[in-house]
Phi, psi and omega in degrees: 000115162285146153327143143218168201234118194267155201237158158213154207258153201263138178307328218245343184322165170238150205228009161269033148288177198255147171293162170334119198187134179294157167279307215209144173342291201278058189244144189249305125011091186291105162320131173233128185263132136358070155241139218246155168347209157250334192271348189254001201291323188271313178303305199090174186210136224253086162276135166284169188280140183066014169251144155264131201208138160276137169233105198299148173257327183122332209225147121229187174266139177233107156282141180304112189295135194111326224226166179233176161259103205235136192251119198240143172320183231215171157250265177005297199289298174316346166256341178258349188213011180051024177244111230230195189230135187269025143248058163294143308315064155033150159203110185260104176317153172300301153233061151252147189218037174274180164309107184303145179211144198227114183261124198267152173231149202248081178266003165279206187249358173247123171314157167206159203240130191275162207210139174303148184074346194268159171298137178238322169194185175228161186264137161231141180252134187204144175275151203252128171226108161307108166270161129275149188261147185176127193285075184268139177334299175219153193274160171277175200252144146267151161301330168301317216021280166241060169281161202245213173310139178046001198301330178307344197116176157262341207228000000 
């Protein structure tokens, strides 16, 4: 059985864009688009190289208990244009019901300009498993044990 997510449109929302929705069968990542004010709606909205901006959606979510939202970059956008999310992934918990905002960061040498409707980033719906914690004397032993950052190889 999948999850389902229930959406609600922010009263100020344009509410003819199309919702959160795969490209493709095998898409694992729902695209979520940009909707933008009404006053920013003709301009878009302008990140400089090296700015960080929330970029309203429009919506929010009623996630399922059990399930998170993890809000991930564009590849396309972030490879062609350098624009990415500097908390990747993002995780929108289960019970929050504030506004979704996907925060984009400009990591090229150029401004770029965000436009009313484009895709911005993509949604993943993922089960959430709660661990408990408990303070034991020793670790079981591994062949790694505490190699670190690269200890694995290169290759």
């Amino acid at each position: 059985m999948r999850p389902t997510l229930r959406l609600m449109w922010e009263p100020w929302a344009d509410r003819t864009l199309p919702l959160p929705g795969y490209q493709t069968e095998g898409a694992a990542g729902a695209d979520v688009r940009a909707n933008l004010p009404a006053a920013d709606r003709a301009a878009g909205m302008t990140l400089q190289p090296m700015e960080r901006r929330l970029l309203p959606t429009g919506l929010r979510l009623q996630i399922p208990k059990g399930y998170e939202v993890q809000i991930r970059p564009r590849s396309g956008l972030a490879l062609k244009s350098g624009i990415t999310l500097p908390n990747t992934p993002g995780t929108i918990d289960s019970d929050y019901r504030g506004p979704l905002g996907v925060a984009l960061i400009n990591l090229s040498t150029v401004p770029y300009t965000i436009r009313h409707g484009d895709r911005i980033a993509q949604m993943i719906v993922a089960p959430v498993v709660q661990a408990g914690f408990e303070i034991v004397r020793s670790l079981d032993e591994t062949t790694r044990a505490e190699g670190g950052f690269g200890s694995t190889g290169r290759s």
